[in-house]
C-alpha positions in Angstrom: -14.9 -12.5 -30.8 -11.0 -12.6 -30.9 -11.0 -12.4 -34.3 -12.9 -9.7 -34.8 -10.5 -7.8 -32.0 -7.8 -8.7 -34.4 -9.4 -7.8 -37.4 -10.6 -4.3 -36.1 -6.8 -4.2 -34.9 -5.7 -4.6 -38.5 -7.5 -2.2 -40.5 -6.9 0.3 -38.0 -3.1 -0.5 -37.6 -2.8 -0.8 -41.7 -3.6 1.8 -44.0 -6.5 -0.3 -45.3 -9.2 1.4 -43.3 -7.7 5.2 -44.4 -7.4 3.7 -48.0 -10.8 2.4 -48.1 -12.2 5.9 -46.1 -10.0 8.1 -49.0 -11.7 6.0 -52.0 -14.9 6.5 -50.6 -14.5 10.3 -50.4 -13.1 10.6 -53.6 -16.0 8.5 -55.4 -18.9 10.2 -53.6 -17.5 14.0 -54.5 -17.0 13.0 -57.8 -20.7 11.5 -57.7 -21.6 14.7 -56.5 -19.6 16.5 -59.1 -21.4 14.7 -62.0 -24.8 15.2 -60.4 -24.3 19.4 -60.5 -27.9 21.5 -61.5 -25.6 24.0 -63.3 -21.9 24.6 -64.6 -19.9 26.9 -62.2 -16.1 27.6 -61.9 -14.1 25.8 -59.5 -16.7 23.3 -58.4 -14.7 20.3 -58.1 -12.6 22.3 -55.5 -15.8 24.5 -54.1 -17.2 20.8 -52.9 -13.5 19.7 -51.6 -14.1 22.9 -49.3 -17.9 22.1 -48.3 -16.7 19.1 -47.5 -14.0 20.0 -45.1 -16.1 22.6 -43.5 -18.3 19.8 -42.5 -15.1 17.7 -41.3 -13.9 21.0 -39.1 -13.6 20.7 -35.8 -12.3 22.5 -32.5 -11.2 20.4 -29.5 -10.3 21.5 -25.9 -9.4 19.9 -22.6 -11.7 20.5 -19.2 -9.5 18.7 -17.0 -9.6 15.3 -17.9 -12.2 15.2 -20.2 -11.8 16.0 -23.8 -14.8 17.6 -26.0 -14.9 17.9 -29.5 -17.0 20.5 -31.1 -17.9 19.9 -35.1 -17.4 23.8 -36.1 -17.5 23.9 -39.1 -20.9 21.9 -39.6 -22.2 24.6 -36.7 -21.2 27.0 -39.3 -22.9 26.2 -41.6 -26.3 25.2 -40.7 -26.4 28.8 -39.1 -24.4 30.9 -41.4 -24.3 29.1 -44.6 -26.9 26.7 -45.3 -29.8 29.0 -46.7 -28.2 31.3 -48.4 -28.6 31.5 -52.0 -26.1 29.8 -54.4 -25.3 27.7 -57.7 -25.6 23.9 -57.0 -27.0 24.7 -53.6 -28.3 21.4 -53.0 -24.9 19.2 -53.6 -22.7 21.7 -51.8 -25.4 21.1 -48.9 -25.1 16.7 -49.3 -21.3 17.6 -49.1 -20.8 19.4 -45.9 -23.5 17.0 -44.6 -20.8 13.9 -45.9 -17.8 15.8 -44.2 -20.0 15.9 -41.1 -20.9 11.6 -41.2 -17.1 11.5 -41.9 -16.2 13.1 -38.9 -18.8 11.1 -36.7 -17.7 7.5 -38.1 -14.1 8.4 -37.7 -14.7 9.5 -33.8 -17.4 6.2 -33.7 -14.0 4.3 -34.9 -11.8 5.8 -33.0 -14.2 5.1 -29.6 -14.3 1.0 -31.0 -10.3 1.4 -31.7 -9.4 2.6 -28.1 -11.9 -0.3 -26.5 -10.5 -3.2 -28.5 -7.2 -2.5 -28.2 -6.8 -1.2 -24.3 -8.9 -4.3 -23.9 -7.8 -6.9 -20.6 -6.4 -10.1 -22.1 -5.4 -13.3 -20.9 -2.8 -14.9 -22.5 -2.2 -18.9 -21.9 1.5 -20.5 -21.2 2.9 -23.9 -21.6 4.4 -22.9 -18.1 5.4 -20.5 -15.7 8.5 -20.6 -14.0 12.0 -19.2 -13.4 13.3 -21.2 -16.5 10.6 -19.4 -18.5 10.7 -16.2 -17.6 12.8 -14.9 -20.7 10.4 -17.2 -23.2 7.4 -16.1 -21.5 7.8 -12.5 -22.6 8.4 -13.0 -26.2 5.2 -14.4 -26.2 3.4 -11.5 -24.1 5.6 -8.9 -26.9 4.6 -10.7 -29.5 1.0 -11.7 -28.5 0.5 -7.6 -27.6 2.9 -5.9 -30.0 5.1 -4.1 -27.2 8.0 -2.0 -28.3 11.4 -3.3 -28.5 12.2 0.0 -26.4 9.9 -0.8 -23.4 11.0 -1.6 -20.2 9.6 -2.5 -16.8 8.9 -0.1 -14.2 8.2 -2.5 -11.3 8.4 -5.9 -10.6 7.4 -8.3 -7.6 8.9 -12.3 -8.0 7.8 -14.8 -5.2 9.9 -17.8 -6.3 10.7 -21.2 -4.4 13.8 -22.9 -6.8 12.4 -23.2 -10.1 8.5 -22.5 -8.9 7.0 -19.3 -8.9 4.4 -18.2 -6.2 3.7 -14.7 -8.1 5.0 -12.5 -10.2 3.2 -9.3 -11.3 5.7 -6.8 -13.1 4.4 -3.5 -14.9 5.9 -2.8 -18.7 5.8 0.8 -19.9 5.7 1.4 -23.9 6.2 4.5 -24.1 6.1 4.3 -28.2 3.1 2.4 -27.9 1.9 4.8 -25.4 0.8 1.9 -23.0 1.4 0.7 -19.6 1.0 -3.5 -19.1 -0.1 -4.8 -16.2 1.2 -8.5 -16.2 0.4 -10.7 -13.5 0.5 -14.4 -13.8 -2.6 -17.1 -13.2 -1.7 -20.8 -12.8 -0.7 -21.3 -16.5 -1.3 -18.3 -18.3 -0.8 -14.3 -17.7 -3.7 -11.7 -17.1 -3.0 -8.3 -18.7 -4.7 -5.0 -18.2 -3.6 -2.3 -20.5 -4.0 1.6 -19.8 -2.4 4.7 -21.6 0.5 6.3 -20.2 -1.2 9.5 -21.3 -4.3 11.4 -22.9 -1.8 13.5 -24.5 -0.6 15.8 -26.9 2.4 14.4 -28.8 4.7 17.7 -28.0 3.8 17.4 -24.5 4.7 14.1 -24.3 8.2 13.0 -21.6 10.1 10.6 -23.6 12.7 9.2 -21.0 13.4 10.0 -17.8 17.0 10.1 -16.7 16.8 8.9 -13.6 15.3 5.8 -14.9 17.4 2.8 -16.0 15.7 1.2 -18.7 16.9 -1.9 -19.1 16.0 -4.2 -22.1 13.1 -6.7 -20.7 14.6 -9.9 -22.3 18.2 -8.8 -20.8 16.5 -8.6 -17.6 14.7 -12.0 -17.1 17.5 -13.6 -18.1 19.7 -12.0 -15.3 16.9 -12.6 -12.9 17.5 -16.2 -13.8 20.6 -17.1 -13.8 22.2 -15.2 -11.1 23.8 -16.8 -8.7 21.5 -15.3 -5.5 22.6 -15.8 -1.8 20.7 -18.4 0.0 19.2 -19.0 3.2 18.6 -22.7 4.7 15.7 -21.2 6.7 13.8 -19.5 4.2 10.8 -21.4 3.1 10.5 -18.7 -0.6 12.1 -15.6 -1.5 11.1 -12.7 -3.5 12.5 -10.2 -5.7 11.6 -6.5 -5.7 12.2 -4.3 -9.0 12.0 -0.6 -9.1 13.2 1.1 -12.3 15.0 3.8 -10.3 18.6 4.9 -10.1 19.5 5.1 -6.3 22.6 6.4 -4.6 24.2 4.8 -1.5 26.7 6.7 0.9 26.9 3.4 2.8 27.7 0.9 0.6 26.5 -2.2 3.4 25.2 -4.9 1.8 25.5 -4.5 -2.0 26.5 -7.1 -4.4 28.2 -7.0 -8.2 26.9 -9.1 -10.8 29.6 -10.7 -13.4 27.8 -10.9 -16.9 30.2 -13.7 -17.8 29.0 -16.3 -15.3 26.2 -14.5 -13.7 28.0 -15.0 -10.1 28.0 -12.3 -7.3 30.7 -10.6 -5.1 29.9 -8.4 -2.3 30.7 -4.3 -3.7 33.7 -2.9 -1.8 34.0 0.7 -2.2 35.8 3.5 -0.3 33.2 5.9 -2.3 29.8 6.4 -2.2 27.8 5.1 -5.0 25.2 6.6 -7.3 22.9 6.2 -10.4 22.9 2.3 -9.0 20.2 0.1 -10.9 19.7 -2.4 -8.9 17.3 -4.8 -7.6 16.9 -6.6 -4.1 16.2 -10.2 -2.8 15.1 -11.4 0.5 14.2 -14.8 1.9 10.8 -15.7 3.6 10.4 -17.4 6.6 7.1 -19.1 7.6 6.4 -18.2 11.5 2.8 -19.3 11.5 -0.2 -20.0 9.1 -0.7 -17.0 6.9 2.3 -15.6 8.9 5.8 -14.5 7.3 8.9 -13.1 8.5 11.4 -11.3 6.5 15.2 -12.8 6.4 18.3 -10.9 5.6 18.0 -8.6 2.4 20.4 -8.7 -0.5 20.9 -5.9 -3.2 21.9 -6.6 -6.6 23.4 -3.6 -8.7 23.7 -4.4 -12.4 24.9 -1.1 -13.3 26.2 1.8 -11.1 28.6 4.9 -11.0 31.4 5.5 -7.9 31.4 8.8 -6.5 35.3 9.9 -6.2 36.2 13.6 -4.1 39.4 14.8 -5.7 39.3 17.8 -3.4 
């Protein structure tokens, strides 16, 4: 079955399936063409336009449900189709052919949208801080995500090296796609959805208060910075929201240096704003199936200082 995803993936994502469909059109018109009861000007493109007709259609929105009506075959079989005309009966087995053409296209399109918004599950050597990073190239590669996505949430349960959880959601907005990763002993479980049912022109392309951060980039400065520590805390986790915040109290925010990946606690005079950051906390076991919260930690890895000249 997987390779028959991939091979439906293929056609559909290469022109060979619009090649094959534009051959097939050509060869039966001109099949048609050859097959006329009498000679009349201006067949060849009289059958081009039959053909479309049947193709035609007119599509509209009822709130989140889209309908498709065929027009132009609706046209003809009440306007058109017994009227009286030269080479009646192959102008008929035309707009009839536009009309299959339009109902495998949509049958296509329906297989297309199934296959490729399909859940997957996609198997690791391992899963773990160290892997993070390696992990994703795989995911990107494995599902073809955008070199422009980014994540718009993450949650990270981590103990050293080990991680208890992670489930992080990647928006693809090329792609039109949101990923919903989430890990399973050694592999990742992925369910895919589209960001929207959409008209291009109405599509939002970035948002500005969004920071957009490159996903690789990101896993590798979840891993290697230097994060305070608590001896009490039994796990910690890591909360990601891509979100620029402000801060009139600057309390307890922390700089990371790119070089070396070590931290320093901000000190500012100003508020701060447009601050992407991300936060760290250690757990604390009280009972079983019971967890406290420790002392929270936030990380900026980009930000902007507010400075009142007046």
């Amino acid at each position: 079955m997987k390779y028959i995803f991939k091979f439906i993936e293929y056609i559909n994502e290469t022109n060979i399936l619009s090649l094959a469909t534009l051959i097939l059109i050509i060869s039966y018109l001109r099949y048609l063409y050859n097959k006329k009861e009498e000679v009349e000007e201006y067949l060849g493109f009289k059958l081009v336009g039959f053909y479309m007709l049947g193709l035609f259609t007119f599509s509209f929105n009822f709130e989140y449900i889209k309908f498709v009506l065929p027009i132009g075959f609706i046209i003809y079989l009440l306007f058109i189709k017994n009227k009286e005309r030269k080479n009646n009966i192959i102008k008929k087995k035309a707009t009839v052919f536009g009309f299959i053409i339009l109902c495998l296209v949509g049958i296509n399109s329906i297989i297309y949208n199934k296959v490729e918004y399909r859940d997957r599950v996609i198997p690791m050597e391992s899963i773990s801080m160290d892997s993070l990073k390696d992990n994703y190239k795989i995911l990107k590669k494995e599902l073809g995500i955008d070199n422009q996505a980014f994540i718009e949430k993450l949650d990270l349960d981590y103990n050293k090296n080990k991680i208890k959880m992670i489930s992080y959601t990647v928006k693809d907005i090329n792609n039109n796609k949101y990923y919903y990763i989430s890990d399973n002993t050694k592999s990742y479980n992925v369910y895919i959805s589209k960001i929207y049912d959409y008209d291009e022109e109405d599509m939002l392309v970035f948002n500005p208060m969004e920071y957009n951060i490159d996903i690789e980039q990101f896993f590798d400065i979840i891993n290697n910075v230097k994060f305070k520590e608590d001896k009490d805390a039994d796990y910690y986790t890591i909360l990601y929201r891509n979100e620029l915040m402000s801060y009139e109290e600057i309390g307890n925010l922390y700089t990371i240096d790119f070089n070396d990946y070590s931290t320093k606690k901000l000190k500012s005079e100003y508020p701060i704003y447009d601050a992407a950051q991300f936060s760290q906390m250690g757990m604390k076991r009280l009972s079983e199936g019971s967890w406290e919260g420790m002392k929270s930690y936030t990380y900026l890895m980009d930000y902007k200082v507010y400075e009142n000249n007046e």
